[in-house]
TORKOL-4160 file (C-alpha; in steps of 0.2 Angstrom, whole numbers, padded with zeros to 4 digits, m for minus):
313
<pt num="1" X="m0115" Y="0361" Z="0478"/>
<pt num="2" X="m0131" Y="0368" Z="0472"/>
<pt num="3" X="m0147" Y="0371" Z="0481"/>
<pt num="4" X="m0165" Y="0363" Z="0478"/>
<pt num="5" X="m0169" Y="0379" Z="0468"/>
<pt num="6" X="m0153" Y="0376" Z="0456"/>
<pt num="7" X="m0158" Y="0359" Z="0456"/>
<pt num="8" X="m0175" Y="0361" Z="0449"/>
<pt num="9" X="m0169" Y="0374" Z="0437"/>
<pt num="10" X="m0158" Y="0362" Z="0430"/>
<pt num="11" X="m0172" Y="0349" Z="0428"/>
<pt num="12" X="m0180" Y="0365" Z="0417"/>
<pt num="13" X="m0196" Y="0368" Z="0429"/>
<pt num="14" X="m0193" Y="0385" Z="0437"/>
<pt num="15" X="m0183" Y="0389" Z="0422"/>
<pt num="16" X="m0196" Y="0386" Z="0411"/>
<pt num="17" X="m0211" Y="0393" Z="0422"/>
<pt num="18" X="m0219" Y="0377" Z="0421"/>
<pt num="19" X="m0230" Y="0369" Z="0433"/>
<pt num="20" X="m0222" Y="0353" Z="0444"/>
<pt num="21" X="m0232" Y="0336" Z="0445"/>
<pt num="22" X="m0236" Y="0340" Z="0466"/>
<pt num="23" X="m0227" Y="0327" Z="0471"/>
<pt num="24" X="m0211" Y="0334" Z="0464"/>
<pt num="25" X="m0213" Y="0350" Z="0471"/>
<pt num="26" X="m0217" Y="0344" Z="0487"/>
<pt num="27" X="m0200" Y="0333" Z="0486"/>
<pt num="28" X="m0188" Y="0349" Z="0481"/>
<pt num="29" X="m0197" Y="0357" Z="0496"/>
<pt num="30" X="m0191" Y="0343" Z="0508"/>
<pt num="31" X="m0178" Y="0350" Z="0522"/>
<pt num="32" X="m0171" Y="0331" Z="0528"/>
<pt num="33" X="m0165" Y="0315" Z="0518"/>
<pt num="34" X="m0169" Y="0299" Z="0531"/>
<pt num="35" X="m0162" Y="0284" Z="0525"/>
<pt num="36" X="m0166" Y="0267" Z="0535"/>
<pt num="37" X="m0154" Y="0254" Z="0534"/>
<pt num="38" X="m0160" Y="0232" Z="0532"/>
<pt num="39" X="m0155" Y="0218" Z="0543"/>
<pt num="40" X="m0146" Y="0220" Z="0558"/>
<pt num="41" X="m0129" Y="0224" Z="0559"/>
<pt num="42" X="m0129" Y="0227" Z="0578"/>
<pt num="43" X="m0108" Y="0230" Z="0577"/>
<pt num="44" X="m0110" Y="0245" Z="0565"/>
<pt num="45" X="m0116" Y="0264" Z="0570"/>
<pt num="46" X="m0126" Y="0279" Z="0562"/>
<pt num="47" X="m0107" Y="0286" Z="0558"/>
<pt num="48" X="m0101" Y="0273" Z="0550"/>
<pt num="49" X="m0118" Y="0271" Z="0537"/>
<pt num="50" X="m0116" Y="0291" Z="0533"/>
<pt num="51" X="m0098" Y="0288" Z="0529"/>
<pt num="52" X="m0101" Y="0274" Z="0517"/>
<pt num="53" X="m0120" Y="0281" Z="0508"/>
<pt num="54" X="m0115" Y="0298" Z="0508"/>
<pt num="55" X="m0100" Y="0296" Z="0496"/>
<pt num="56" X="m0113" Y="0283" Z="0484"/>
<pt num="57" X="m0127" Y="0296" Z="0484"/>
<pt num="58" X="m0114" Y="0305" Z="0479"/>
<pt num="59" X="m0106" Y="0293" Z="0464"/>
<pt num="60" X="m0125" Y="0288" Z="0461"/>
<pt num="61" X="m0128" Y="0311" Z="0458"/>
<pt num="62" X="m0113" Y="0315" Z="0448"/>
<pt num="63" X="m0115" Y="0297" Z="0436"/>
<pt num="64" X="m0135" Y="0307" Z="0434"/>
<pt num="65" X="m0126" Y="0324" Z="0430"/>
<pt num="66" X="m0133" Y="0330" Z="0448"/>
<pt num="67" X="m0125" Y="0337" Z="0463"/>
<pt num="68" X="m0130" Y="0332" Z="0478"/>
<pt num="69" X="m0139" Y="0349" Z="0486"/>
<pt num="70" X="m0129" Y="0357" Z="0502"/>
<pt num="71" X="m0146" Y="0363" Z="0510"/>
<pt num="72" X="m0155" Y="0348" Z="0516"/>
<pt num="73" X="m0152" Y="0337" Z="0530"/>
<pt num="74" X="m0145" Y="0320" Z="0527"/>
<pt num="75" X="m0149" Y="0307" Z="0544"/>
<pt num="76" X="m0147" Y="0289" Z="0548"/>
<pt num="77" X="m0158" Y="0280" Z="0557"/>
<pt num="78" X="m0150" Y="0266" Z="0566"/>
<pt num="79" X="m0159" Y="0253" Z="0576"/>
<pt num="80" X="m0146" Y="0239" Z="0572"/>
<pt num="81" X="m0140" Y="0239" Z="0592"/>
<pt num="82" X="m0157" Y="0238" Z="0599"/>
<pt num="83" X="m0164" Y="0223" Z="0587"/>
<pt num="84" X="m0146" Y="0213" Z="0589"/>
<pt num="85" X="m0151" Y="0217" Z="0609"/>
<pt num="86" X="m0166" Y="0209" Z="0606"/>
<pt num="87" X="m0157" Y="0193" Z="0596"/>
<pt num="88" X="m0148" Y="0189" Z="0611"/>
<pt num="89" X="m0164" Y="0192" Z="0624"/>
<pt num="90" X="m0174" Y="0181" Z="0614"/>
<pt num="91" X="m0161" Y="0167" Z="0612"/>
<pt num="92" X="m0166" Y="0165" Z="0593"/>
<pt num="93" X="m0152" Y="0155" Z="0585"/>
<pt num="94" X="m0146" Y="0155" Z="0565"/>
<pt num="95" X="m0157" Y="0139" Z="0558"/>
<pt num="96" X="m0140" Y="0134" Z="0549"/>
<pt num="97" X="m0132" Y="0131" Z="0568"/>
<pt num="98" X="m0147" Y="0122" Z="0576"/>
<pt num="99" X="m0142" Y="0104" Z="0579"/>
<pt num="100" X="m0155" Y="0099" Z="0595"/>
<pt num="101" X="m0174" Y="0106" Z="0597"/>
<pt num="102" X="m0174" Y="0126" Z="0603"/>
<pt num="103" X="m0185" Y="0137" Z="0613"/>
<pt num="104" X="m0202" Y="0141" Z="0609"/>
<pt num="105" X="m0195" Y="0156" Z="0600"/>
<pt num="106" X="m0183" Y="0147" Z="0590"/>
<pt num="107" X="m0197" Y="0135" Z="0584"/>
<pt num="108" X="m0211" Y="0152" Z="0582"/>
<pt num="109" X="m0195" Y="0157" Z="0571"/>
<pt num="110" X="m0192" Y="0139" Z="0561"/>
<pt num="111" X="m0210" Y="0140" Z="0558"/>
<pt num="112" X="m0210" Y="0157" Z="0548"/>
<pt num="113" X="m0194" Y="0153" Z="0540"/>
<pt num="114" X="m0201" Y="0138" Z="0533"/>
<pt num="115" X="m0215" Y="0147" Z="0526"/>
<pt num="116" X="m0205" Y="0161" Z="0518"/>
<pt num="117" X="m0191" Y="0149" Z="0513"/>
<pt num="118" X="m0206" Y="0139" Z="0503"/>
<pt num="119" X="m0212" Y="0155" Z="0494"/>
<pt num="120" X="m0194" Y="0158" Z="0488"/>
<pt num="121" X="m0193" Y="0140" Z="0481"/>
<pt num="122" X="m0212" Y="0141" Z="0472"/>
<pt num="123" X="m0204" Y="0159" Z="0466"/>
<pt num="124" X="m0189" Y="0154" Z="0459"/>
<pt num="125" X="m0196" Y="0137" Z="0452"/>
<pt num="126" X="m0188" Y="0126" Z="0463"/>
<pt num="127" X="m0195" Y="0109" Z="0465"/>
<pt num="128" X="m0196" Y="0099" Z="0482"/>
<pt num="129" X="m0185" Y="0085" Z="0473"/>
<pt num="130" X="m0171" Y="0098" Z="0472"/>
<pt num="131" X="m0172" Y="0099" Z="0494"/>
<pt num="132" X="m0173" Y="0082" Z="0496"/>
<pt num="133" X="m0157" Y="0078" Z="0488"/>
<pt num="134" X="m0151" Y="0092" Z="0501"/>
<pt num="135" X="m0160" Y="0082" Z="0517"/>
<pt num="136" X="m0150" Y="0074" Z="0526"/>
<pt num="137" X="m0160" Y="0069" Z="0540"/>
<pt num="138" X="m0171" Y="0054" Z="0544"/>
<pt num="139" X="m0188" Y="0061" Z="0546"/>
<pt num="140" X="m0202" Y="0060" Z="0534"/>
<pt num="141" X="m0210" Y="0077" Z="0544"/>
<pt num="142" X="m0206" Y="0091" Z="0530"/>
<pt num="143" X="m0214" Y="0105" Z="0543"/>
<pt num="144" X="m0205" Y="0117" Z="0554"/>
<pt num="145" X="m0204" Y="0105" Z="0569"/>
<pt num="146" X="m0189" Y="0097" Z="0557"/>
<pt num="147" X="m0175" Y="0111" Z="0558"/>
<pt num="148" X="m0164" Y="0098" Z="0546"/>
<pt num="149" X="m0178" Y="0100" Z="0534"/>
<pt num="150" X="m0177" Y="0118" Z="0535"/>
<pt num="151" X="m0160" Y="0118" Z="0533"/>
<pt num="152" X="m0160" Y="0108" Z="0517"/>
<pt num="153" X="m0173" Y="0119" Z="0508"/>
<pt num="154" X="m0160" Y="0134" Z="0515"/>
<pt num="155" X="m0145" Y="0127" Z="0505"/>
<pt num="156" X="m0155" Y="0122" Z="0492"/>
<pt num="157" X="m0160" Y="0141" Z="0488"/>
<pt num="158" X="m0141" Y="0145" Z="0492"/>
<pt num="159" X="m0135" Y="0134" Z="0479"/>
<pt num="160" X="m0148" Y="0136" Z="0465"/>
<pt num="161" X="m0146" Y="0157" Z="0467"/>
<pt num="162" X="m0127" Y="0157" Z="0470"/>
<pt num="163" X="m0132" Y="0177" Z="0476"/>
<pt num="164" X="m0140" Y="0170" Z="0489"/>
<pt num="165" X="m0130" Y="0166" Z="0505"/>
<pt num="166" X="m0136" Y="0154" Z="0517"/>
<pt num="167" X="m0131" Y="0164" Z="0531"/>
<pt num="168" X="m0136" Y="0180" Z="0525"/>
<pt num="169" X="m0155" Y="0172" Z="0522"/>
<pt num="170" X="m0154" Y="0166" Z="0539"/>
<pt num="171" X="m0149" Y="0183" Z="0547"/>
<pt num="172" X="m0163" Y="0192" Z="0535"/>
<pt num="173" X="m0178" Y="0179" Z="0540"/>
<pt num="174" X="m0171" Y="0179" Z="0557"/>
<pt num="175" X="m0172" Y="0199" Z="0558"/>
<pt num="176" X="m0187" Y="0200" Z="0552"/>
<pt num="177" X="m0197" Y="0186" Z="0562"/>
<pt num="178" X="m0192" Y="0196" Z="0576"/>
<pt num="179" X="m0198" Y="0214" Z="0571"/>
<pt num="180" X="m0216" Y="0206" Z="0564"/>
<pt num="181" X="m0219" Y="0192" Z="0578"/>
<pt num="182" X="m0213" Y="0204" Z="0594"/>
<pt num="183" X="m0225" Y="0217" Z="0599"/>
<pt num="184" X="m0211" Y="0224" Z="0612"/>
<pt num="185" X="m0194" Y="0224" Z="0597"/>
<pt num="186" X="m0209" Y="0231" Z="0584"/>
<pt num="187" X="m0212" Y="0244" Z="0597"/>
<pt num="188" X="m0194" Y="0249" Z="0601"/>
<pt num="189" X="m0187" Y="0250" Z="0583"/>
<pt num="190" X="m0202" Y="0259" Z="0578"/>
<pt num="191" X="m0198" Y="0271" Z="0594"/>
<pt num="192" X="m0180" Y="0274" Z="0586"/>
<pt num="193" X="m0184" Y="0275" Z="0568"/>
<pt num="194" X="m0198" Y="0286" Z="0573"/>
<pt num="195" X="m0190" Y="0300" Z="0582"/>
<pt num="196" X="m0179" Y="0304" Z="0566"/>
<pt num="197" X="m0194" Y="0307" Z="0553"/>
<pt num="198" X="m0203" Y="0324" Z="0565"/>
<pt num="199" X="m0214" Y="0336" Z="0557"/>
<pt num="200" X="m0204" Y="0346" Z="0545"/>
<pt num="201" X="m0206" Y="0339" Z="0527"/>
<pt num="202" X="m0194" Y="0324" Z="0527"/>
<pt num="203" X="m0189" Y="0312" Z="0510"/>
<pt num="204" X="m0189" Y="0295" Z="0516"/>
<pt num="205" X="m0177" Y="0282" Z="0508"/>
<pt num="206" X="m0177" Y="0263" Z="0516"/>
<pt num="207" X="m0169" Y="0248" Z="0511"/>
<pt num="208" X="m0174" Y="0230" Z="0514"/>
<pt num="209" X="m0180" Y="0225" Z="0533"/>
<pt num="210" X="m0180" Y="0244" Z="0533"/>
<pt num="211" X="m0195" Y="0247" Z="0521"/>
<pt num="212" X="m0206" Y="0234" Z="0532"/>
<pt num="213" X="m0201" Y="0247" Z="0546"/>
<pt num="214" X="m0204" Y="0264" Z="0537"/>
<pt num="215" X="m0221" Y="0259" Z="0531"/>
<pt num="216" X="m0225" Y="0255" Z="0548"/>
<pt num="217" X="m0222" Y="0268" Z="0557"/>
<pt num="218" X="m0228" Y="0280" Z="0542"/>
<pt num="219" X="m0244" Y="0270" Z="0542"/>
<pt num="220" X="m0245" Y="0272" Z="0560"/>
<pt num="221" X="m0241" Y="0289" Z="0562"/>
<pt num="222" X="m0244" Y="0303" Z="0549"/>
<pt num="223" X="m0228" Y="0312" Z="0543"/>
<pt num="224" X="m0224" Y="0325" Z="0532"/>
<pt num="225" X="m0217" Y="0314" Z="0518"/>
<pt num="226" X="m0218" Y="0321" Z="0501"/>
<pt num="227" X="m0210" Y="0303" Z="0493"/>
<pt num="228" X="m0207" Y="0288" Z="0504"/>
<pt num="229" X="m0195" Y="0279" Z="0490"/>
<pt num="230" X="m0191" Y="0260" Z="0494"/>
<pt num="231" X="m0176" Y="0249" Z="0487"/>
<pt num="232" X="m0174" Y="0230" Z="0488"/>
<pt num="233" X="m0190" Y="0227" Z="0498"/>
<pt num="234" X="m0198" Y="0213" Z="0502"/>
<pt num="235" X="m0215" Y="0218" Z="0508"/>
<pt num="236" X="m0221" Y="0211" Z="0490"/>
<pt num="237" X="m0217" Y="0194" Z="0499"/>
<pt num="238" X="m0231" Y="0185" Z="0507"/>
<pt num="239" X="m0226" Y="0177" Z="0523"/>
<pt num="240" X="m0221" Y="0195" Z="0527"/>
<pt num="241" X="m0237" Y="0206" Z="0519"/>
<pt num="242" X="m0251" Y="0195" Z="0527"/>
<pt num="243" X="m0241" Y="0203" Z="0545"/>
<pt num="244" X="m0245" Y="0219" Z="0542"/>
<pt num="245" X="m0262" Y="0218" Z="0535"/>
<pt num="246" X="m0276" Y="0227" Z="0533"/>
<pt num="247" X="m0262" Y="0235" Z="0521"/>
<pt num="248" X="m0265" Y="0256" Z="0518"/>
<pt num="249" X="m0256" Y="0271" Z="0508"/>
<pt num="250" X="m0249" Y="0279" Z="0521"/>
<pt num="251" X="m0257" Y="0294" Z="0526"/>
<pt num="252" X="m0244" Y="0310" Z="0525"/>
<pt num="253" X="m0234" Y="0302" Z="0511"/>
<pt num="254" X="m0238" Y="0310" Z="0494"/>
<pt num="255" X="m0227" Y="0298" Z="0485"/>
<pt num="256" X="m0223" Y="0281" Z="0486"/>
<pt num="257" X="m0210" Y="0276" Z="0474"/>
<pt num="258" X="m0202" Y="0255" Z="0475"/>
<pt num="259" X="m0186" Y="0253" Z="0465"/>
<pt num="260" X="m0175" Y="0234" Z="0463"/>
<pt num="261" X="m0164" Y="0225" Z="0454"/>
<pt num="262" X="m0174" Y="0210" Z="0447"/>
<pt num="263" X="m0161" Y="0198" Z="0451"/>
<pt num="264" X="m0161" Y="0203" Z="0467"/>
<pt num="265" X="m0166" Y="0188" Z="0479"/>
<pt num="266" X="m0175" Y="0197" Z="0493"/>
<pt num="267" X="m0184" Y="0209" Z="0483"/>
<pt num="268" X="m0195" Y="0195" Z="0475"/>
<pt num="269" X="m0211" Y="0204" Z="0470"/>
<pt num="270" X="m0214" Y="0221" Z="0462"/>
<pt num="271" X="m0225" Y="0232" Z="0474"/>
<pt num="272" X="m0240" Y="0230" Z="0462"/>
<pt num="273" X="m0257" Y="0226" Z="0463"/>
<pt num="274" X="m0255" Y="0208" Z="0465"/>
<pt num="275" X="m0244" Y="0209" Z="0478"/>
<pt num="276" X="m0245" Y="0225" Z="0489"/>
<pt num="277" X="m0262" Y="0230" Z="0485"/>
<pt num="278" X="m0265" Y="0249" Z="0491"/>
<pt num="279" X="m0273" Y="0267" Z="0482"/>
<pt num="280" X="m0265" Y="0277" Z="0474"/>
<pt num="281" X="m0253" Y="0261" Z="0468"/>
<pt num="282" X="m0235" Y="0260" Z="0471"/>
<pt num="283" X="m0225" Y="0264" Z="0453"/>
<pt num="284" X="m0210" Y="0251" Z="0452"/>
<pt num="285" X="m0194" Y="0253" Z="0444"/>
<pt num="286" X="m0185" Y="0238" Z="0441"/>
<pt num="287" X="m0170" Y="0241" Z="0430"/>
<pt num="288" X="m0158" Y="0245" Z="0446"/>
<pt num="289" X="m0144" Y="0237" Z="0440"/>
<pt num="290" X="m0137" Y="0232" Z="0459"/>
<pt num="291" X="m0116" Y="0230" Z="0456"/>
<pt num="292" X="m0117" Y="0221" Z="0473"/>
<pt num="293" X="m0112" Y="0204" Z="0472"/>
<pt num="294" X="m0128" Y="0197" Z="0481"/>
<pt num="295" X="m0138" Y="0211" Z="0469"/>
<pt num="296" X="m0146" Y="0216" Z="0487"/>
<pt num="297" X="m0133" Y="0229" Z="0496"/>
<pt num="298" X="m0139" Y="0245" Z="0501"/>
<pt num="299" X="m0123" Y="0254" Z="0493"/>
<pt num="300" X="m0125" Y="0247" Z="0477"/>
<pt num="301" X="m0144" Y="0255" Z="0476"/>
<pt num="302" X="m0139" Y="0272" Z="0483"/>
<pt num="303" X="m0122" Y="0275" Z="0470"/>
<pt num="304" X="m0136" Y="0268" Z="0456"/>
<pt num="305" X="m0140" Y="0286" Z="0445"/>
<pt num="306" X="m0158" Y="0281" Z="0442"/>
<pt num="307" X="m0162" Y="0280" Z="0462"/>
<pt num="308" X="m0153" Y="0294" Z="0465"/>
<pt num="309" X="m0161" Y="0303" Z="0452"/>
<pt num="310" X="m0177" Y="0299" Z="0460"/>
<pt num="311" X="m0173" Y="0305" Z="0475"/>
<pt num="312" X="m0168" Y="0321" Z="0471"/>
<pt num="313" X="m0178" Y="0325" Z="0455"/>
């Protein structure tokens, strides 16, 4: 193991006397690691993510020539309990195991996931033709109040992107519906994620629903984040953007890198300025070669050299 100082020598900037870009210096400074996981996995624990990421940060370090540091604080957020909690409370149902009309919180959710599951289809090119060969209903009424409808434009995306599961799709938009629509599970998950990041310099790593979390409660609440680093995020994706507007650069967060695989289904849009439009803008890497068979899973970003490398450097 080395220490930050060791680490920076051997990037060559205290070796060579030279002056660090701020935001570097201020991320070898950091005393704690955060890492936020995606979409609920109410069955899992904080444990279990540190023994699976801790040993792919440490592949992801070693295939970069680095050594993870033994000085800094490594924690794991995890609000996966509390939001599957608030699945059952809620009564919101997978749209692929509706077969009569729901709640009003099931058709609130139908609605939003007809609206994000169009924006994947105009995304990926996917002409309304394709679903209708998919539709097995009787209606003519393609709107959210059709939960056959919505189902069709589903399995349509599943088939046409064979990386993208029907049931994980439903479990993401699902997950997501509930954090962005529901003032009271936005409040608690923010609660938990928030009392990991306190005031001593903390990097912040986040992974799919997990990045729409951590740039909430950052934007809320300034932080001492010298780099706020996002992988696989889908804030870049309208239906979800235009729920957290007016959108801002945190305040507290010195850098905001966004890293993802382009073939990766949920992380449809860079974080640019057509699509996540904030000063100073968000730099995007999009080389992550993701070796997880939906290109999406947080493992296969963490063991990846070039995130590693960016979280450590």
């Amino acid at each position: 193991m080395i220490d930050r100082r060791s680490l920076l020598a051997a990037f060559g900037g205290l070796a060579a006397g030279a002056a660090l870009p701020t935001h570097r210096a201020a991320a070898a400074q950091a005393e704690r690691i955060v890492i936020i996981h995606g979409c609920c996995h109410p069955d899992r624990s904080e444990d279990q993510n540190r023994a699976e990421w801790i040993p792919a940060l440490r592949d992801g370090a070693a295939a970069a020539g680095l050594t993870l540091p033994d000085d800094i604080e490594f924690v794991f957020p995890f609000y996966g309990r509390a939001l599957g909690d608030w699945v059952d409370r809620f009564d919101v149902n997978a749209t692929s195991a509706i077969t009569s009309k729901g709640n009003a919180s099931q058709d609130e959710y139908l609605k939003f996931q007809l609206a994000l599951a169009e924006e994947m289809l105009e995304a990926n090119d996917i002409p309304l033709s394709a679903v209708e060969e998919n539709y097995d209903g009787t209606s003519t009424d393609k709107g959210f109040a059709n939960w056959e409808w919505v189902q069709a434009i589903l399995r349509t995306l599943e088939q046409r992107n064979d990386r993208l599961a029907q049931s994980a799709l439903d479990v993401f938009t699902r997950d997501v519906f509930l954090y962005l629509n529901k003032d009271v599970v936005r409040r608690d998950i923010n609660r938990i994620v928030g009392s990991y990041i306190d005031h001593r310099p903390t990097i912040v790593v986040a992974h799919s629903l997990g990045t729409i979390v951590a740039y909430d409660v950052l934007r809320t609440t300034p932080r001492n984040v010298p780099l706020f680093l996002t992988m696989g995020s889908p804030l870049g994706i309208r239906t979800i953007r235009i729920r957290l507007t007016p959108l801002s650069f945190p305040e507290g967060v010195g850098r905001w890198e966004n890293y993802y695989d382009d073939r990766d289904p949920i992380a449809l849009y860079p974080l640019d300025a057509a699509n996540f439009d904030v000063v100073p803008e968000i730099p995007n890497v999009s080389d992550i070669k993701n070796p997880a068979d939906d290109r999406h899973g947080i493992v296969g970003y963490l063991s990846r050299p070039r995130v590693v490398q960016g979280i450590l450097s």
